[in-house]
N, C-alpha and C positions, 0 to 999 in steps of 0.2 A: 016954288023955290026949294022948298024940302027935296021934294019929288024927284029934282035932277041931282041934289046933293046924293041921297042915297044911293040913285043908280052910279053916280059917279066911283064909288065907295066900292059899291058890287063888282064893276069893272077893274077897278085897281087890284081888288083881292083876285078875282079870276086871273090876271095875267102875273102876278105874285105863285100863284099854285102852278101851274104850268110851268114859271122858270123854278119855282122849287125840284117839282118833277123831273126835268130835265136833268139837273145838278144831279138828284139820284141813282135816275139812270143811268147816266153817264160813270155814276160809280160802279155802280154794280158791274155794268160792260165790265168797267175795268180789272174789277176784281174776279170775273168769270174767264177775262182771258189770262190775266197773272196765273191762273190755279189751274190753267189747263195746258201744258206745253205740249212740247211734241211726245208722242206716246213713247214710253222706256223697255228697252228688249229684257225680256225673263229669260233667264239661261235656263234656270229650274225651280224648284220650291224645296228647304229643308224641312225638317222636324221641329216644331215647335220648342219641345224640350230638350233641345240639343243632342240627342239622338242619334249615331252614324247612319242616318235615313234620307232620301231624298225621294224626288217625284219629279215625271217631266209636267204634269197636270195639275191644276189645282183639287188640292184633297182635305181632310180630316184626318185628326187621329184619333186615338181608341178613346180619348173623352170627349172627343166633337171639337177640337182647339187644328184653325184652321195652319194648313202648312204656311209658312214666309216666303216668299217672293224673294229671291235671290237675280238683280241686275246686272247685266253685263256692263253697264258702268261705274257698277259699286267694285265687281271683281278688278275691270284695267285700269282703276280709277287710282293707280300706283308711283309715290315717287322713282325716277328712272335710275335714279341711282342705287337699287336695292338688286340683290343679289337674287337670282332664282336659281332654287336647287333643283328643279323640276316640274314639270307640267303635269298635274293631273287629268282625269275622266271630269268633264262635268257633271255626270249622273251619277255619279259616287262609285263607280264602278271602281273592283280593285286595279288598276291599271294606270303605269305613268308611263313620262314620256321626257327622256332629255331636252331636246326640241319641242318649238310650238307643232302641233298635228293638230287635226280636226277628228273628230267618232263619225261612226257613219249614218250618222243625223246630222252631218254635216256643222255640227257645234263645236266650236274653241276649245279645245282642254286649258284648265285652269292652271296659271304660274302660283308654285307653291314658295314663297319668298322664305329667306336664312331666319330672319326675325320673326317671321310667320309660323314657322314649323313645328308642328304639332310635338307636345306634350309626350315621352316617354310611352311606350303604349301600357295601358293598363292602369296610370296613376291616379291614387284615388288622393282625393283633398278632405283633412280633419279638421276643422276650426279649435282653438285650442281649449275653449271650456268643456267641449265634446272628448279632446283626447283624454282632456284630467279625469273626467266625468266615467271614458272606459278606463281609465285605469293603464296607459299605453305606457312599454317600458322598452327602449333600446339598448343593442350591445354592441360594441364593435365586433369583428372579423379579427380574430388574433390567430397565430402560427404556433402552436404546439404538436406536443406525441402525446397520444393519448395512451393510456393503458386501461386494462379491462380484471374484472375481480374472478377467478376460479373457485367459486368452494365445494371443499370436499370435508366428508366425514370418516372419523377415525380411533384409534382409543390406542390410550399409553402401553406401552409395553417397558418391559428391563431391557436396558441396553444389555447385548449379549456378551459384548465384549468385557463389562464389568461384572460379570458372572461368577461365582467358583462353586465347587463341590470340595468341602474336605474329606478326607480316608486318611487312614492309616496305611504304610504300604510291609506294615505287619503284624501280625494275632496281639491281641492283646484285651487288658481289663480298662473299663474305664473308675479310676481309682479316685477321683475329686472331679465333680461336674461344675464348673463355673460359668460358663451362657446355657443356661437351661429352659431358657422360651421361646417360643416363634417371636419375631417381632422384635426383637432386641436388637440393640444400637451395640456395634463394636469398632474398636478402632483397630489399626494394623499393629499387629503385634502384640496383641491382647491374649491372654492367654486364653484357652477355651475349657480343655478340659486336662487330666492330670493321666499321663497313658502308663499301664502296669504290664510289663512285658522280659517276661524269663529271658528273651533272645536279647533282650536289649541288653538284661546286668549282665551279660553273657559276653556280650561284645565291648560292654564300658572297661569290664575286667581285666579283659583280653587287652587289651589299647594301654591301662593304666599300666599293668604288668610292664609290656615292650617301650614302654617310655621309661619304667624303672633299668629296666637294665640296658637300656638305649640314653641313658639321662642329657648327652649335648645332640644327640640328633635331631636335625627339626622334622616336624611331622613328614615334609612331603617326599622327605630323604627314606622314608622305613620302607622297606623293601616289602614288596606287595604279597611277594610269594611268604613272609615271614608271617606270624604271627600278629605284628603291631598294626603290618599293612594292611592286612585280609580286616582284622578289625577294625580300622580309621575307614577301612573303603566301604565298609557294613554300614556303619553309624551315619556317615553320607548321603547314601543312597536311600537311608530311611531318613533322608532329611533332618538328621539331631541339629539343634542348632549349635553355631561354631562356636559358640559364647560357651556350652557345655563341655565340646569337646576342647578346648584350651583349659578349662578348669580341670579336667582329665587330665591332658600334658602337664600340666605346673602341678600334679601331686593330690588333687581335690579326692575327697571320697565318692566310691560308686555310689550313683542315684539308683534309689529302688524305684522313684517314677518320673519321668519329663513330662515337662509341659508340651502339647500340642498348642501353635497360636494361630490367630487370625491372618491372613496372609492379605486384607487391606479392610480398608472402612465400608461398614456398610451395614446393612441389617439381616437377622435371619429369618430365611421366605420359610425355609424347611428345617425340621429339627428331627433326625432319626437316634437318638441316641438317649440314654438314660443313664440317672447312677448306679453303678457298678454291674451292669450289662457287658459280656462278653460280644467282641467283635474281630472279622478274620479282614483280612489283608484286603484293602479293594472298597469296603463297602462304604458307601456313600454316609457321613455322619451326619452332616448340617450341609445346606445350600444358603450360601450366603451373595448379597448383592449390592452393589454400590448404586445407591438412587440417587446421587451428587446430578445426574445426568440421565434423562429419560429419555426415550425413542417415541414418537406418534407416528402409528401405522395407519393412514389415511389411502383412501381409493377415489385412484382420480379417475375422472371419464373417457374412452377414448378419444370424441373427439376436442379433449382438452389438451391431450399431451405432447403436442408440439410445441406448445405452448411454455412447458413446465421445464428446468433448466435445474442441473445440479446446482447449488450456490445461491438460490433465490433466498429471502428473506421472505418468512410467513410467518403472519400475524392468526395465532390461538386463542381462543374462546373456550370457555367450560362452562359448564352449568353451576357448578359449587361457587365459580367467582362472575359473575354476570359482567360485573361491574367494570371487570379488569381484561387485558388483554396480552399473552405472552407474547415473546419474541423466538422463533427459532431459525433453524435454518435447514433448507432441502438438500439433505445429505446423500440421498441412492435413490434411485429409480431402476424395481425390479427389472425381472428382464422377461417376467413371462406376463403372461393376461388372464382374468377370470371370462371362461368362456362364456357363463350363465351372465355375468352382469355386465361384461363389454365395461371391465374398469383394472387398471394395472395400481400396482400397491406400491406407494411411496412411503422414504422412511425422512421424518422430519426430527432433529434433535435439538433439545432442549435443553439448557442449563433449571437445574431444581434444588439448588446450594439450598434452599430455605425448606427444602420435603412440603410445598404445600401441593405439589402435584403428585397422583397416586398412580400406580398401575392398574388398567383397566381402566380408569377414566375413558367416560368419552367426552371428544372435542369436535369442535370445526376447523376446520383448515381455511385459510383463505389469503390465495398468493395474488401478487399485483404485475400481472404481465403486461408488455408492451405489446400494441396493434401494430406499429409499425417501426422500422429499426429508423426512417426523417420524420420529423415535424412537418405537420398538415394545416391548412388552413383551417379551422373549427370554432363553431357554433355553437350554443347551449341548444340543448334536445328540446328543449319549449319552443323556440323558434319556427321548429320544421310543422309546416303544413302537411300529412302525408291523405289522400285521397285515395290510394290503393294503388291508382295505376298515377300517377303522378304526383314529384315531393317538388314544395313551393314554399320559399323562406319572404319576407316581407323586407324589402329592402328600404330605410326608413330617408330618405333625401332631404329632410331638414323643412322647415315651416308646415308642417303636418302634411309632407307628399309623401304617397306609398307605392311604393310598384312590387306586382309580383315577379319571385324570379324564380325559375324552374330550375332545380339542381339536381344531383344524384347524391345520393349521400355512398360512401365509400367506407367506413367505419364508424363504430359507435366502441365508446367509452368512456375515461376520467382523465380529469386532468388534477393530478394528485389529489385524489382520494376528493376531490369538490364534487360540483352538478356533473349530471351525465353532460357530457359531449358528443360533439359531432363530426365528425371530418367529410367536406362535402367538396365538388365540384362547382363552379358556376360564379364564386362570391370572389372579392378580391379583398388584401389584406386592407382593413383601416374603414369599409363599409359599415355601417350600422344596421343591424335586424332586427325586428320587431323579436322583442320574447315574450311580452302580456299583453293581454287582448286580441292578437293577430287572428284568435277565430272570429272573435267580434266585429273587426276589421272585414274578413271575407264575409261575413252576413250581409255586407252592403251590396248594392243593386248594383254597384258602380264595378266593386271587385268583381261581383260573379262574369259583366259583359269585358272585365279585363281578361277572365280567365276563359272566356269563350272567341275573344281574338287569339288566344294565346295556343289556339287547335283542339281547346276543348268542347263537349259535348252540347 
């Protein structure tokens, strides 16, 4: 009785294991055909790391990371209502096509859909802890005129025009010396020195006499050929001043000496005269000069002087005042040229009411001319990429996108007296350009293959 219970037992569990097995198998079938559909067509394989790379074979790339399987049901696997701008190469080739066509591997070119359509070419992506971290700083695109700085060097001179030489224009002593130093401050009509001259009591006598017995004639009535006349016409000519000769007419007594006086404000550069030194007719006494108003004789370069313009306003430097900076104005432009230094000599004048400017100073000149007679689109000179043989500004598109843009730059200068400037081609008004970090920015992997679609090396 055991005997048959047991095998009974044995039996149950054998046909238990069978249909368990069964159950199993029957899963598995099912889960071997679920996972294996019908086989899917590869158009090509890309680059792993996104790459503009493609393959029609399966391959590696330069770390061993295999190329992606690209499906031709993944590519038409597109809502119908989507726009295409164009049909590409399947094998990356540079080549489109308005129309569906085939390559001649007899493969589909790819619909490149409106919503699809690739990125700006060249734009690099900065995550923002990274832009803070280089330090990235944009500026707009603004419309100015730039201008640009000239300098030239130069040293004060006397204006010529506020010049004199005094003379006597006859012999005479100098009889009372009163401006007797170089260097001395005089005003107009100062007297200078005290003149001792035989011809003069000679002619005051003569004048007083013809006026005695002429008493209502007025002076310019005495007849010339007369005696009062030939004297009034003497005393003139040597310049007596008129204040004497009317003391003359109204009866005054002959002066044994007249004053000689200053003939305007200024100082004396030169002093040839002493007390009671005999002097003849002509000879140069004192040189005197008004320093109200200096000249700066400045040499400017040839090829500056298109540039330089009667009227300009320039801004002087000297070394005695570092700190400070005159005003003058560009009043002549010689007319000839230094042949040795290839520089023409300009004359820049100055107001010096205060004498803290000397003759013989040297200075700087430095005038502010315009690049061009319109306003140009302009960039801060940080911005510009230059490479030697190509200039490239960082055009900054907002959530950290960058593109490179290839310009020409057209002028360099200021824009009132601030940072260098730029006047370029290529930019439009209201764009933003990268001005700090944009080298940093092109160290990336990403900039260099932008700037190698972009026909570089």
């Amino acid at each position: 009785m055991k005997i048959t219970s047991v095998l009974l037992l044995l039996a149950g569990g054998l046909a238990g294991g069978a249909a368990s097995y069964g159950w199993f198998a029957h899963q598995a079938a099912s889960t071997t055909s679920e996972s294996s559909p019908a086989e899917r067509k590869i158009l090509y394989y890309r680059n792993p790391m996104g790459q503009p790379d493609t393959s029609p074979v399966p391959k590696k790339d330069s770390m061993g990371m295999d190329y992606i399987p690209v499906y031709a049901d993944e590519v038409n696997a597109q809502p119908k209502d989507r726009k295409v701008l164009y049909y590409r190469n399947p094998m990356g080739q540079p080549d489109t096509s308005p129309v569906p066509k085939k390559d001649s591997m007899g493969m589909d070119y790819i619909p490149v859909y409106a919503d699809d359509a690739p990125a700006e070419k060249g734009m690099v992506s900065i995550d923002a802890s990274r832009r803070q971290n280089l330090g990235v700083v944009s500026v707009a695109v603004t419309s100015a005129q730039l201008s640009r700085q000239i300098r030239a060097v130069g040293m004060f001179a006397v204006d010529e025009r506020r010049q004199y030489t005094i003379t006597s224009k006859l012999d005479g002593w100098v009889d009372k010396l009163y401006v007797n130093a170089t260097g001395q401050m005089i005003k107009a009509g100062q007297p200078l020195f005290e003149l001792y001259s035989p011809e003069l009591i000679v002619a005051q006598q003569e004048y007083r006499i013809a006026r005695q017995t002429q008493p209502n004639a007025a002076a310019d009535k005495l007849s010339p050929a007369g005696l009062g006349g030939a004297a009034l016409t003497r005393l003139r000519y040597w310049d007596i001043p008129e204040g004497a000769i009317r003391r003359l007419a109204n009866g005054g007594d002959v002066k044994r000496t007249l004053p000689l006086t200053a003939p305007t404000n200024g100082i004396v550069l030169t002093k040839n005269i002493t007390q009671g030194m005999k002097f003849s007719a002509g000879d140069a006494l004192y040189q005197i000069a008004d320093l109200s108003q200096l000249w700066l004789l400045v040499e400017v370069f040839e090829q500056d002087l298109a540039a330089v313009k009667v009227g300009q306003e320039v801004q002087v430097k000297v070394n005695a005042y570092p700190a400070e900076s005159f005003t003058g104005k560009l009043a002549f432009i010689y007319p000839t040229m230094n042949a040795e230094t290839r520089t023409v000599q300009v004359r820049i004048e100055l107001d010096n009411q205060q004498g803290r400017l000397k003759p013989g100073m040297y200075a700087e000149a430095q005038l502010q001319v315009p690049v061009s007679t319109t306003s140009q689109l302009v960039v801060p000179e940080s911005a510009l990429i230059d490479s030697g043989h190509r200039q490239v500004v960082l055009i900054d598109k907002g959530n950290g996108k960058y593109v490179p843009r290839t310009v020409q730059v057209l002028a360099r200068g200021a824009v009132e007296r601030g940072e260098r400037q730029i006047a370029v081609s290529g930019v439009s008004a209201g764009e933003k350009v990268v001005t700090q970090a944009n080298f940093l920015i092109d160290s990336e992997s990403n900039l260099q293959a932008a700037f190698s679609s972009m026909g570089g090396e």
